[in-house]
PLY file of the C-alpha trace (Angstrom):
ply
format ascii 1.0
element vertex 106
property float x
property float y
property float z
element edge 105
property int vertex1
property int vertex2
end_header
-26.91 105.10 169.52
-28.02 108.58 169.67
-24.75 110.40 171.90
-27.32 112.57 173.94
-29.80 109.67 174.43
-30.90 108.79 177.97
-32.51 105.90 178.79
-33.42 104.06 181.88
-34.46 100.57 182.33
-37.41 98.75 184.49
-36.79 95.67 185.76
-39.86 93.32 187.47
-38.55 90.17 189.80
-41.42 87.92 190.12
-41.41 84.22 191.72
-40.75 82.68 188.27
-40.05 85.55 186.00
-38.04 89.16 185.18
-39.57 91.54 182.94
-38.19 94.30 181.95
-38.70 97.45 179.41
-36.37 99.92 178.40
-37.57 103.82 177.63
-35.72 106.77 176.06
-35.91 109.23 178.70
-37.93 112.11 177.56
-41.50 113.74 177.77
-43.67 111.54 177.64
-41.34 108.27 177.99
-40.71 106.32 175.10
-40.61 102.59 175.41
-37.79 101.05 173.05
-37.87 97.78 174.04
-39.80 95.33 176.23
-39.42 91.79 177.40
-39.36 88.71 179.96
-37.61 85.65 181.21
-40.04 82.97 182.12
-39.90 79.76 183.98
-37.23 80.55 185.85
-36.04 77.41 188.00
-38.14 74.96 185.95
-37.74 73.41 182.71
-37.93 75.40 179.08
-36.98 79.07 180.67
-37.70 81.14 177.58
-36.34 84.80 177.25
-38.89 86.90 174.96
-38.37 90.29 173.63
-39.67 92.74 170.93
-39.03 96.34 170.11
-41.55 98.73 170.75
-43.82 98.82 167.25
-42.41 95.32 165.42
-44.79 92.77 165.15
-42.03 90.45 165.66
-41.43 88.50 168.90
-37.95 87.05 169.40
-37.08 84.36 171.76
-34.48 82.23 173.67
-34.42 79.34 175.37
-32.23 79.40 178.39
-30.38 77.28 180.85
-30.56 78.83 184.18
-30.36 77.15 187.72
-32.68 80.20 189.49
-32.86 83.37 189.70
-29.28 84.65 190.10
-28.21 83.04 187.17
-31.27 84.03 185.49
-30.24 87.66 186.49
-26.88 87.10 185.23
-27.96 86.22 181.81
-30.40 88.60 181.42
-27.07 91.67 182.12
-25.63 89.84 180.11
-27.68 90.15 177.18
-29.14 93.31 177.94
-25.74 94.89 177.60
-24.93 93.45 174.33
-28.58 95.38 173.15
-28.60 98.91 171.43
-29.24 101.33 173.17
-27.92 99.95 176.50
-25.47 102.00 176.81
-27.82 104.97 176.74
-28.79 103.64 180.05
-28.54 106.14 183.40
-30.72 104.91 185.63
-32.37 101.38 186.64
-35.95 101.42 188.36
-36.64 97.92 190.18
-40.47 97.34 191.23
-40.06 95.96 195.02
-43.00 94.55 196.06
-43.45 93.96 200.60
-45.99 91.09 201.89
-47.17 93.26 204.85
-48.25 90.63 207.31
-51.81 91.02 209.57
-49.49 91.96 212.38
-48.08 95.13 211.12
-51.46 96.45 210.34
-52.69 99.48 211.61
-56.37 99.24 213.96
-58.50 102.41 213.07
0 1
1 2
2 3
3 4
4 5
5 6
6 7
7 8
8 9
9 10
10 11
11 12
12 13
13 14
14 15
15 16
16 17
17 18
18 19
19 20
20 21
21 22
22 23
23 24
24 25
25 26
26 27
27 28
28 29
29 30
30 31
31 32
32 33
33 34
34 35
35 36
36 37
37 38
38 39
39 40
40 41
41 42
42 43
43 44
44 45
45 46
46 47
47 48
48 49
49 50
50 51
51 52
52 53
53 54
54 55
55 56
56 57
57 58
58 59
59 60
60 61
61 62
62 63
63 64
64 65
65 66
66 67
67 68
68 69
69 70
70 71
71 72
72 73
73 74
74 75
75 76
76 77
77 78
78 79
79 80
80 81
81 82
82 83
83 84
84 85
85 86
86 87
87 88
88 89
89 90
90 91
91 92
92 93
93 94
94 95
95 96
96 97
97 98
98 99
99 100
100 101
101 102
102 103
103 104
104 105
């Protein structure tokens, strides 16, 4: 690890899944690493990542009982990654079901 890298990390909490991408924090962003954790509560979650550029796609299958422990795992490993200590900032994608009620009338 660079000592005056800076890097934050994007995290995506779907239904079923996390993805997540990490990006050396300059101008324009460069994306280091990517990945996801699928099937999260069912059977055969799977934990996929690649660096940015390599044709290779790794993966892990996981045990996880939901999405907490799902979370958990995925810290887990993410710290134990290069580059993750570079990290100084995390940018979650929240995502708000407005319901018809709360709607404006024009």
């Amino acid at each position: 690890m660079e000592l005056d890298k800076k890097c934050v990390l994007t995290i995506n909490s779907g239904s079923s899944s996390i993805k997540f991408a990490l990006y050396k924090i300059e101008e324009p962003l460069t994306q280091l690493f990517y990945g996801k954790m699928e099937s999260i509560g069912i059977k055969n979650t799977k934990l996929s990542f690649s660096k940015t550029g390599a044709n290779q796609k790794n993966s892990v299958d996981v045990t996880v009982l939901g999405h907490a422990a799902a979370a958990n795992f995925l810290i887990d490993w993410l710290e134990k990654q290069d580059d993750f200590g570079a990290v100084k900032a995390i940018g979650h994608r929240i995502v708000y079901g407005m319901k018809q009620r709360h709607a404006r009338n024009y």
